[in-house]
Structure formats: structure tokens, C-alpha cells
TORBA-900792 format. One record per residue (C-alpha): x, y, z; chain. Coordinates in nm, 2 decimals. Layout:
<nodes>
<<X; Y; Z>; "A">
...
</nodes>
This chain:
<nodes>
<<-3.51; 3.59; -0.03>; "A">
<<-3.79; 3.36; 0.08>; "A">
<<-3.79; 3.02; -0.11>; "A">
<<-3.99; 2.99; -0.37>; "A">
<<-4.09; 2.60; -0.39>; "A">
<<-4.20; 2.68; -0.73>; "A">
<<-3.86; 2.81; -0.90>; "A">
<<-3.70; 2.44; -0.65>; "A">
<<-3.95; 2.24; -0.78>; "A">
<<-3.91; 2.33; -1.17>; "A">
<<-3.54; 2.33; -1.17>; "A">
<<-3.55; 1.95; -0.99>; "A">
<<-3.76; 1.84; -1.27>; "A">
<<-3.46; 2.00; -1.52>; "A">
<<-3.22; 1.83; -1.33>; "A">
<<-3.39; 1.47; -1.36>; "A">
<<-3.50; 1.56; -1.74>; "A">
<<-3.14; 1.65; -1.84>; "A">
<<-3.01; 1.36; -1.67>; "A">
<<-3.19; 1.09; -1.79>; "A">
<<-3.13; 1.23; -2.12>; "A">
<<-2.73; 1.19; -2.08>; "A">
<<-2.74; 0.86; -1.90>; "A">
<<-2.86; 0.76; -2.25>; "A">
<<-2.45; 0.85; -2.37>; "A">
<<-2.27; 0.86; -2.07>; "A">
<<-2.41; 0.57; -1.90>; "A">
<<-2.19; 0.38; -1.66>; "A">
<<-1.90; 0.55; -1.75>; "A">
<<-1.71; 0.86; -1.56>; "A">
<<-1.76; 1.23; -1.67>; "A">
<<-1.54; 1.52; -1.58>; "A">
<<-1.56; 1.84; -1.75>; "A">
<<-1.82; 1.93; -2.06>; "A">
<<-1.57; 2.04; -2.35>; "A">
<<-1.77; 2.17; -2.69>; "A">
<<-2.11; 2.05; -2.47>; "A">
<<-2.01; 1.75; -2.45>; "A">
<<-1.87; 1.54; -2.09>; "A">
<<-1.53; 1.38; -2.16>; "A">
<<-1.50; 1.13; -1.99>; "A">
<<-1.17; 1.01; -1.75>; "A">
<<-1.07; 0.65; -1.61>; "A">
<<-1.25; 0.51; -1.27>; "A">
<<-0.95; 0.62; -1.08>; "A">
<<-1.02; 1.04; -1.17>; "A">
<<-1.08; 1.15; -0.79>; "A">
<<-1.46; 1.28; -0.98>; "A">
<<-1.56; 0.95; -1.03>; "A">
<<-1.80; 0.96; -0.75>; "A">
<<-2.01; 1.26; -0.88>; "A">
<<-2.18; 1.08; -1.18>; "A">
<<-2.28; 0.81; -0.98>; "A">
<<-2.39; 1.03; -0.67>; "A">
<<-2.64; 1.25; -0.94>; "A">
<<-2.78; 0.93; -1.06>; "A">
<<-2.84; 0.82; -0.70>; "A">
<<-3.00; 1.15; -0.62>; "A">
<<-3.25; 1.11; -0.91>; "A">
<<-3.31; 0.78; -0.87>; "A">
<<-3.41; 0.81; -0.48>; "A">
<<-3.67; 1.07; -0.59>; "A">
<<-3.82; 0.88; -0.94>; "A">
<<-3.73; 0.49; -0.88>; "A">
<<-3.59; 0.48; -1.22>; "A">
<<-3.43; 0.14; -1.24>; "A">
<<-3.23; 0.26; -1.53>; "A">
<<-3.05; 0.48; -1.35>; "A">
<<-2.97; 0.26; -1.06>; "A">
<<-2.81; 0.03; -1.27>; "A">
<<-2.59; 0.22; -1.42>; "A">
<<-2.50; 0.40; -1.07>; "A">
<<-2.43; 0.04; -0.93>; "A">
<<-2.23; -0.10; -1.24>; "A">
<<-1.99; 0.23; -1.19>; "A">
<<-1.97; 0.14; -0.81>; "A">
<<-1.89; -0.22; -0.93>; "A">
<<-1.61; -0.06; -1.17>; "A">
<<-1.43; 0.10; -0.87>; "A">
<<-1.38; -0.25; -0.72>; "A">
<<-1.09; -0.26; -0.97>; "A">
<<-0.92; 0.05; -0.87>; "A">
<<-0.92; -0.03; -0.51>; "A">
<<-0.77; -0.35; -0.56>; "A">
<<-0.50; -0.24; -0.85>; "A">
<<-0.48; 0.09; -0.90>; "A">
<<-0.11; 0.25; -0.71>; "A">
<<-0.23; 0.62; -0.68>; "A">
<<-0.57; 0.56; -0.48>; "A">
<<-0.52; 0.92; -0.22>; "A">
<<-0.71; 1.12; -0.01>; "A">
<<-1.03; 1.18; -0.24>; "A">
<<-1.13; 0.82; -0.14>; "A">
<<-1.42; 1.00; 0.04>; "A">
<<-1.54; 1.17; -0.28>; "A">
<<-1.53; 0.82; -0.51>; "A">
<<-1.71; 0.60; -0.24>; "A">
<<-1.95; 0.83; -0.02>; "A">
<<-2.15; 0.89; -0.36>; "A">
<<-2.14; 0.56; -0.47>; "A">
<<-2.17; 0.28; -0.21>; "A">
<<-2.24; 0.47; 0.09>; "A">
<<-2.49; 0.59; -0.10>; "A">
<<-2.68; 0.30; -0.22>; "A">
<<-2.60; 0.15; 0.12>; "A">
<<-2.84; 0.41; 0.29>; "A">
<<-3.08; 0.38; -0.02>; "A">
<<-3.08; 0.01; -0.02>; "A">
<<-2.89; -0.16; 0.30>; "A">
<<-2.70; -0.33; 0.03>; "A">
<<-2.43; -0.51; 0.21>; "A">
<<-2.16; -0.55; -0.05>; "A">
<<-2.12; -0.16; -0.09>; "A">
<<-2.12; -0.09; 0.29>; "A">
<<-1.82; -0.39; 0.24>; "A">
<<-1.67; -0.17; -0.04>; "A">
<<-1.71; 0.19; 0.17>; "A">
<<-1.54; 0.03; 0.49>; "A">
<<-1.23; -0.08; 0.28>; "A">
<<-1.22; 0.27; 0.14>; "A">
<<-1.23; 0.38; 0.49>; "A">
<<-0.91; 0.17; 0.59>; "A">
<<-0.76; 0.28; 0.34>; "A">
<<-0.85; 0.60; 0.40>; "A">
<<-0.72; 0.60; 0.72>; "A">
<<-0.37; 0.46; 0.67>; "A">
<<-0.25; 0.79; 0.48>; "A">
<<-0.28; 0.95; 0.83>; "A">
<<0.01; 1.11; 0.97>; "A">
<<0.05; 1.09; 1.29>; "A">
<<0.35; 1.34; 1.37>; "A">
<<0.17; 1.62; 1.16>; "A">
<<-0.22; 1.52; 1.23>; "A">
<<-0.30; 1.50; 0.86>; "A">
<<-0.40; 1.29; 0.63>; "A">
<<-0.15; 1.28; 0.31>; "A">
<<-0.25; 1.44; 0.03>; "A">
<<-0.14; 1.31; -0.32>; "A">
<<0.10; 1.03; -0.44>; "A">
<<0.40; 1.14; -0.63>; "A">
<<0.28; 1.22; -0.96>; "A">
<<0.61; 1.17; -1.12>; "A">
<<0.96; 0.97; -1.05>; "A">
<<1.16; 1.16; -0.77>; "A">
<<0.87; 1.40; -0.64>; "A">
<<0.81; 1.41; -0.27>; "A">
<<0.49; 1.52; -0.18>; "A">
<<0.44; 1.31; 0.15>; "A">
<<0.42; 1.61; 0.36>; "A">
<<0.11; 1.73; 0.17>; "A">
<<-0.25; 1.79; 0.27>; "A">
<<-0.53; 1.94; 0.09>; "A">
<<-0.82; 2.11; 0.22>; "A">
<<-1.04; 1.94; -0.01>; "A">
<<-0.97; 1.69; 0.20>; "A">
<<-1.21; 1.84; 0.48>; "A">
<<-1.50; 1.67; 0.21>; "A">
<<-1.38; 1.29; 0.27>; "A">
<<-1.38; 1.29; 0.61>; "A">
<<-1.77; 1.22; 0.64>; "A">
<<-1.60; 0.86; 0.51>; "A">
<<-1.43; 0.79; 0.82>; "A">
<<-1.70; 0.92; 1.07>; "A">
<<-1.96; 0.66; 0.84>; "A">
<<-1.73; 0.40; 0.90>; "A">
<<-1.69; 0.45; 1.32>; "A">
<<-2.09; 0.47; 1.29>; "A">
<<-2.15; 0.15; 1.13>; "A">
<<-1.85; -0.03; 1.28>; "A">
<<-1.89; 0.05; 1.63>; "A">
<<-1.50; 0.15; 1.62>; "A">
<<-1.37; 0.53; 1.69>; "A">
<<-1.06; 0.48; 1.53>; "A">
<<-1.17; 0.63; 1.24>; "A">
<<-1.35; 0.91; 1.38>; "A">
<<-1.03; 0.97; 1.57>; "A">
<<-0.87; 1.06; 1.24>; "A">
<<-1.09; 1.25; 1.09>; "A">
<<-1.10; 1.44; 1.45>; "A">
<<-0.73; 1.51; 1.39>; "A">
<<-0.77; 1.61; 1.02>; "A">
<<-1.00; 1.84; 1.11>; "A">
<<-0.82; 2.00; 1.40>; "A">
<<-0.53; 2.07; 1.15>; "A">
<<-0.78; 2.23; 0.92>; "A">
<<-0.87; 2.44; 1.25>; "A">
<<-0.48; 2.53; 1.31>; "A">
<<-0.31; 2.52; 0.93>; "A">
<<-0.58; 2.60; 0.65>; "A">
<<-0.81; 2.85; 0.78>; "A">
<<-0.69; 3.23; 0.82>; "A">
<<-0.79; 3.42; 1.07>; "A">
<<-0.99; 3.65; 0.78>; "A">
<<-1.18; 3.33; 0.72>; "A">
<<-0.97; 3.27; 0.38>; "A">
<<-0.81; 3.01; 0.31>; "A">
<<-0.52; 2.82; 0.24>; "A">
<<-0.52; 2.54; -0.04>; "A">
<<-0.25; 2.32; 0.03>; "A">
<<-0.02; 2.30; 0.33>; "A">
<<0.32; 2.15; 0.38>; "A">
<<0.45; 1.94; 0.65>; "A">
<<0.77; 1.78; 0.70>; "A">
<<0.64; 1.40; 0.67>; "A">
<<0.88; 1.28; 0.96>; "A">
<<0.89; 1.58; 1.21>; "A">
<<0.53; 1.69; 1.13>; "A">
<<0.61; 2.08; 1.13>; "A">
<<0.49; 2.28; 0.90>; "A">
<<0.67; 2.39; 0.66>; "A">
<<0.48; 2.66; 0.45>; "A">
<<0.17; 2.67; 0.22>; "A">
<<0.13; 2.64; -0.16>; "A">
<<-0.13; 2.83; -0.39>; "A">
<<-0.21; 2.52; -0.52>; "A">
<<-0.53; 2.59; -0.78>; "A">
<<-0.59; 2.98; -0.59>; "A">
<<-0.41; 3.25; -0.81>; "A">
<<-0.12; 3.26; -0.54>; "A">
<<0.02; 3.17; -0.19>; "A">
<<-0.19; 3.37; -0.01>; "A">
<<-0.48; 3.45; -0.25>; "A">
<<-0.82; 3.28; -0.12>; "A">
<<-0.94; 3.02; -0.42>; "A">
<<-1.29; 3.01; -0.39>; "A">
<<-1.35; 2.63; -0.42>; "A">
<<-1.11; 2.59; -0.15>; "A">
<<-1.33; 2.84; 0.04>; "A">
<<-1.64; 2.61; -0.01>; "A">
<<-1.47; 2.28; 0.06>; "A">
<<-1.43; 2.47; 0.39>; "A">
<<-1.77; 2.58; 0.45>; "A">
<<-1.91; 2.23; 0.40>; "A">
<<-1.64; 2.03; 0.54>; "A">
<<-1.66; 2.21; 0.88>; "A">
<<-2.07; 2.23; 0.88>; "A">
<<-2.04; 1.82; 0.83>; "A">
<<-1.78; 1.74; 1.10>; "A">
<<-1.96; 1.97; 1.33>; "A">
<<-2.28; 1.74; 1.20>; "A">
<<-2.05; 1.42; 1.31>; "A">
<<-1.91; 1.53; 1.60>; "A">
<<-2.11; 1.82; 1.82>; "A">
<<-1.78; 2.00; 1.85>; "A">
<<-1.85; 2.38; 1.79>; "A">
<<-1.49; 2.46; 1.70>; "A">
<<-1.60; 2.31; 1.36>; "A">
<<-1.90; 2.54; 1.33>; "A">
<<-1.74; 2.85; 1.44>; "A">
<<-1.50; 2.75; 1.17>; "A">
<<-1.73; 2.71; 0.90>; "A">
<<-1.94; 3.02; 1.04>; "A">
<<-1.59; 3.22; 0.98>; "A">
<<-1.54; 3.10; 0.65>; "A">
<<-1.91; 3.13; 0.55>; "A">
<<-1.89; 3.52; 0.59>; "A">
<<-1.59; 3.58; 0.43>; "A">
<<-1.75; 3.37; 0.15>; "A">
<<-2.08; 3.61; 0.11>; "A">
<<-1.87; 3.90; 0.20>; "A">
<<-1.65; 3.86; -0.15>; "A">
<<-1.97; 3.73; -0.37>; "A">
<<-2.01; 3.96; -0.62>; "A">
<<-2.41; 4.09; -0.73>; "A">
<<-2.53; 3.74; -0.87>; "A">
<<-2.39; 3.55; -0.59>; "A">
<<-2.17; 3.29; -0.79>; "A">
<<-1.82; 3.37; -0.69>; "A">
<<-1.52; 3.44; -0.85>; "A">
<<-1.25; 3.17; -0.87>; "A">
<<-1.06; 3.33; -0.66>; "A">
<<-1.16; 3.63; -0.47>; "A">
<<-0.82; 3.78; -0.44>; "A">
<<-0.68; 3.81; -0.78>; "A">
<<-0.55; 4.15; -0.93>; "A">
<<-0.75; 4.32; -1.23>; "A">
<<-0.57; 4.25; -1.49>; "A">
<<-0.67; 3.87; -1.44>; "A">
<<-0.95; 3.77; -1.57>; "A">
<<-1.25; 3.71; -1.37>; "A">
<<-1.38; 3.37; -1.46>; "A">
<<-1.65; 3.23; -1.24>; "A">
<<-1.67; 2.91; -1.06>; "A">
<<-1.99; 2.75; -1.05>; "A">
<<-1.91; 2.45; -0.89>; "A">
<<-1.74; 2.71; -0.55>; "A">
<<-2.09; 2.84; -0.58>; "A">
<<-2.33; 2.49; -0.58>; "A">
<<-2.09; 2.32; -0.32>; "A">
<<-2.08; 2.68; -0.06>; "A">
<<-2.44; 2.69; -0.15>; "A">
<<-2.49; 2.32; 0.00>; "A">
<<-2.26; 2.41; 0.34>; "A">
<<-2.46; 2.70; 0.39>; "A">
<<-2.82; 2.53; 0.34>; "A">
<<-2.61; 2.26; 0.63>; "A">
<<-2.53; 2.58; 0.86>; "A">
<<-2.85; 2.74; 0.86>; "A">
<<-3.01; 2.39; 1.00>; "A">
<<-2.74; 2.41; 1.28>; "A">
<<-2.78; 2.75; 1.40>; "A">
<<-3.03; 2.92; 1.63>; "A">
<<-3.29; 3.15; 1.44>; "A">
<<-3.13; 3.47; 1.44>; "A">
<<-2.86; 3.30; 1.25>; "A">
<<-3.00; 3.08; 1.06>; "A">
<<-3.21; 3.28; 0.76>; "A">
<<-2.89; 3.45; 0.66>; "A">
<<-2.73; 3.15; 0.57>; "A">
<<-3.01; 3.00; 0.43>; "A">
<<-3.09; 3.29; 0.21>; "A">
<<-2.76; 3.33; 0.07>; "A">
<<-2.74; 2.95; -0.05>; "A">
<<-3.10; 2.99; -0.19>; "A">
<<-2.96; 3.31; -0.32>; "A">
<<-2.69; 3.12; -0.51>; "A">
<<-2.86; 2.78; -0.57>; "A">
<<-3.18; 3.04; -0.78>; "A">
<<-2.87; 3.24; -0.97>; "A">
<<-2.74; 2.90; -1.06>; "A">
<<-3.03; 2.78; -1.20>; "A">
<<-3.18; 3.11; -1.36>; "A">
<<-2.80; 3.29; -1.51>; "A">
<<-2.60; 2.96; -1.55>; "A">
<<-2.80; 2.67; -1.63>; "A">
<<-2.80; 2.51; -1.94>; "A">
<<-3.18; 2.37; -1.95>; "A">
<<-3.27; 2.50; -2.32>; "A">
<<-2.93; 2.39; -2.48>; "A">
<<-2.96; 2.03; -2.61>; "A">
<<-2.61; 2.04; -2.68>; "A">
<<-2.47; 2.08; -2.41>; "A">
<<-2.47; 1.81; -2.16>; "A">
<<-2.38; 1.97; -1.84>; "A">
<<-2.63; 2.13; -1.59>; "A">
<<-2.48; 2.46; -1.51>; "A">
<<-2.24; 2.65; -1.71>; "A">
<<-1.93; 2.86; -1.58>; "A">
<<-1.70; 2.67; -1.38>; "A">
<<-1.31; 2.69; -1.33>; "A">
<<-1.14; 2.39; -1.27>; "A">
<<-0.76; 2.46; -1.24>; "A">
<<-0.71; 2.78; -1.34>; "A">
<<-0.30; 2.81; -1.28>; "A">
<<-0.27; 2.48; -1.51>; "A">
<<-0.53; 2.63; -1.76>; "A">
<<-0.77; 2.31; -1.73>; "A">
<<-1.14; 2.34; -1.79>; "A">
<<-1.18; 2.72; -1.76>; "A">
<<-1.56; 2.82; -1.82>; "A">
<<-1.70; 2.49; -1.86>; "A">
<<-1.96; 2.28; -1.67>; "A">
<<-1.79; 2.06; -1.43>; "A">
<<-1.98; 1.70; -1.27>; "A">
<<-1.91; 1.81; -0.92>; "A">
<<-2.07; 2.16; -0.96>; "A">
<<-2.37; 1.98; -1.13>; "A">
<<-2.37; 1.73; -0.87>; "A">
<<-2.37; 1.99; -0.60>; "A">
<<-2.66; 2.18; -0.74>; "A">
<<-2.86; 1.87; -0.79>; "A">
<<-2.84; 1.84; -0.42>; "A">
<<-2.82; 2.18; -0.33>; "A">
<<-3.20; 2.18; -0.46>; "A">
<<-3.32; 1.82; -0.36>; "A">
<<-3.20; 1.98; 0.00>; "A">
<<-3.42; 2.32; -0.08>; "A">
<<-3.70; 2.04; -0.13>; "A">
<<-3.66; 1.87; 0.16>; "A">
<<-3.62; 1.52; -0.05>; "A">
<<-3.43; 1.25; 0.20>; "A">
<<-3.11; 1.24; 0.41>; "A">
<<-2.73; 1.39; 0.31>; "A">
<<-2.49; 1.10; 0.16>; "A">
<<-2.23; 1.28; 0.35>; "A">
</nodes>
């Protein structure tokens, strides 16, 4: 499929016209999941936080409207109090201040947020473990549970953080860790099919592994999609931060297992090993954010290469906009319809999520060539 700027350049324009229309309700506030077309709305500490705030920052870079920037700089303000007194701040640090205040910081050279992104980064990097080469998933969610041995692949996302933070500082520390996190990703999360695993278990004090859980895939071994895409991007950016081509053979690996299992409108499955009496629910937001590690590949392979993963993440990002988006429904406030959020819990099945809109919005303000990655 050769781009068609037109079909880019009409669904930016729905992007920014949907979005300054909620603003007008959501404002500064922190939207999860669209139930009954309408965004509920979590505390500053959800680990989405940063997605509202990164859209708005996207728009605004492209239209200058001020409105917007306030209200993407009065959430960044709001996460001042979680950092400072919030207990369960864990690995999705990345996600909450990347699209916030490294954000604005490379939009504006504000110096209070690049303050705010380097403390996230220290923190950041103190739930590294340095007998298993991992950086510590979740807090206990509940008295007695031991999860300190747990690591995420989701996690492959916030470790643009920690390279930012060696940039900017001048101090490798931090790109040592993410180095390390990612080299774990390397050994423990990807499968040799290119599938792969959710979460991963270490023992905290020896650092072996101990096994794998399905986490929010149908099973131990099934391959989540999400998860999947988290991969793609999260190896195409360290191999953007660090040159190392272990990281983009990884993602390459990953990538084709990915367009291999897409089904004929190329937005995948939640997971793409479930049996057949499960239902098939799509998931949108697997589908913006692979889309936006496979535009990433395509810049950072030679020729040959390249157009196939271009074409597949233009292939995605146009059945996004022209099968799932909600541009003609004025009550619903999310962009694109159809994602799964935890399917094994039975959260937000079928439902717009703000990470798969945020995703598409830059999915297609990358298709248009509009300014450099926040990652």
C-alpha cells in the first residue's frame, strides 16, 4: 500500500477536531477507558495518566492551541503530587512522564519538567534488580503478596526514560539499566517464534528465573498481542538509543510474527493464540502501538526491508481509521473503537482505550512527517 497523504492528512484533522472537542469535558483530568461513549476517568497515579496529556501535546505541537497546553501542563503539575506521596509509583514511570514533561521539555526547554522527568528517572532506576537484570514490576497490590521477582514486558516502553535521562545528564548510569532491562527482554520475554511472554518471574534474591505468567494473554504460553506490540516498539526504540542490533533483530523477530497472525483488516486479535470457542475480541490499541514500532523499524532498515514494514503499519494505522474510528459518533468520546484491555479480569473489553487513541494519534502525525518521537 503506498501512503496516501490524503486519507493521513484527513484523519489528523479528526484527531485534532475530536480532541479539542473532549478537552472541553475531560480537561485536565485523566481518562482511561470510554464506557457507554463516555472516558471514565482514574486518579493521577493510573499507570495511563500520561496518554491524555501526550495526545494533547501532540495536537498542540501541530495547531499552537494554548488551550490545550494548559491543560497538558496543569496534568503534568498534578503528577508532582504522586511522585512525592503516592506508595505504589512502579515501573510505568516511563509511560506517566515521557508524555508529559519530557514532552513539553522538548517542545518548550521548560526546565521544571526536565526537573520532574530526571526524578522519575531515579526513581525509575532504583527498582532495578541487580541479581536478575530487571527492573521490578508492580508493588504488592494487597497485604502479604510478593511480587518482587516480577517484570513486565510492558516495561520494554519506559526505558526510553532512562536513556533521556543519560542524554541530558551526561551520566550512563541510567542507560546502563535500561541496557540490562533490555538484555533480559532479549533472554526471558521473547520466544524464539517471535511470541511473547507477558510477565516473567525471578527469584528477587538469587535472580533466577523462576517461570512465566499469562498475565493479560489468554494463558502461559499464549502470545497477547499488546504484549507483542510493546515488544516491537520497545526494541525498535532501544535499538534507536543504543545502535545495538541485538535490539532490532529482536524487534524484526517479533515484528513478523506480529503480521504473520494479523487477520484480513490488519488489527489483531487480543491474543493470537486463543482456542475457538473464545471469543475473538479485537485490540485496537496492540494494533496503533505495533503500528508505531513498525513505522520506527522501517526508518531503521535498509530498502529492501524497509517498505514491508512500513506498509503494514500504514496498513493498520488506514484500517484503524477507516473500520474502527469513531469520527461521525458525537457520543462517543474516544478515537478508535475496539480495544481489549484485560481480558482474563474482564475489564474494558471492546471499548476505546487512551493509549490506543494516543498511539494512533501518533502513529499518523509520524505518517505525516510532523516533529520528533517523545520516546
Amino acid at each position: 500500500m503506498t501512503i496516501q497523504k490524503e486519507w493521513a492528512q484527513e484523519a489528523w484533522e479528526q484527531i485534532v477536531a475530536k480532541v479539542s472537542r473532549t478537552s472541553k469535558r475531560i480537561g485536565d483530568r485523566f481518562p482511561h477507558a470510554s464506557v457507554n461513549g463516555q472516558y471514565v476517568l482514574e486518579p493521577a497515579y493510573w499507570w495511563t495518566a500520561g496518554f491524555w496529556p501526550g495526545l494533547l501535546w501532540l495536537v498542540y505541537r501541530e495547531t499552537g492551541d494554548e488551550a490545550l497546553r494548559a491543560l497538558a501542563e496543569s496534568c503534568e503539575a498534578q503528577l508532582d503530587g504522586v511522585i512525592s506521596d503516592y506508595y505504589r509509583l512502579d515501573h510505568d514511570m516511563g509511560f506517566m512522564w515521557q508524555l508529559t514533561s519530557v514532552a513539553r521539555y522538548k517542545l518548550l526547554g521548560e526546565e521544571e519538567s526536565k526537573r520532574r522527568a530526571l526524578l522519575a528517572a531515579n526513581l525509575l532506576s532504583a527498582r532495578f534488580n541487580m541479581k536478575g537484570r530487571y527492573i521490578r514490576a508492580w508493588n504488592p497490590w494487597r497485604p502479604g503478596e510478593d511480587n518482587s521477582g516480577w517484570a513486565i514486558i510492558d516495561c520494554a516502553m519506559n526505558l526510553p526514560l532512562l536513556h533521556w535521562a543519560a542524554d541530558i545528564s551526561g551520566d550512563p548510569r541510567y542507560k546502563h539499566v535500561a541496557i540490562a532491562h533490555a538484555d533480559t527482554v532479549l533472554d526471558h520475554f521473547i520466544r524464539e517464534d517471535g511470541s511473547v511472554n507477558h510477565i516473567v518471574i525471578f527469584d528477587a534474591a538469587s535472580g533466577e528465573k523462576l517461570g512465566v505468567n499469562g498475565g493479560q494473554g489468554y494463558a502461559e504460553n499464549s502470545a497477547w498481542s499488546r504484549g507483542a506490540a510493546w515488544a516491537i516498539y520497545g526494541m525498535a526504540l532501544s535499538y534507536k538509543h543504543t545502535g545495538d542490533e541485538r535490539y532490532l533483530r529482536a524487534a524484526q523477530r517479533v515484528a513478523h510474527f506480529f503480521i504473520a497472525n494479523l487477520p484480513e483488516d490488519y488489527v489483531p486479535v487480543w491474543d493470537f493464540r486463543i482456542p475457538d470457542d473464545v471469543t475473538r475480541y479485537r485490540d485496537s490499541s496492540a494494533g496503533a502501538c505495533a503500528a508505531c514500532g513498525l513505522l520506527l523499524l522501517a526508518e531503521q532498515v535498509g530498502s529492501a526491508e524497509s517498505a514491508l514494514y512500513r506498509e503494514a503499519g500504514e496498513r493498520m494505522l488506514h484500517s484503524l481509521y477507516t473500520r474502527y474510528g469513531a469520527w461521525d459518533n458525537a457520543e462517543e468520546e474516544g478515537l478508535i473503537l475496539h480495544g481489549t484491555s484485560h481480558y482474563p479480569e474482564n475489564k474494558n473489553i471492546d471499548v476505546p482505550l487512551i493509549y490506543g487513541d494516543y498511539y494512533f494519534a501518533e502513529g499518523i502525525s509520524r505518517l505525516l512527517k510532523h516533529g520528533e518521537l517523545f520516546w
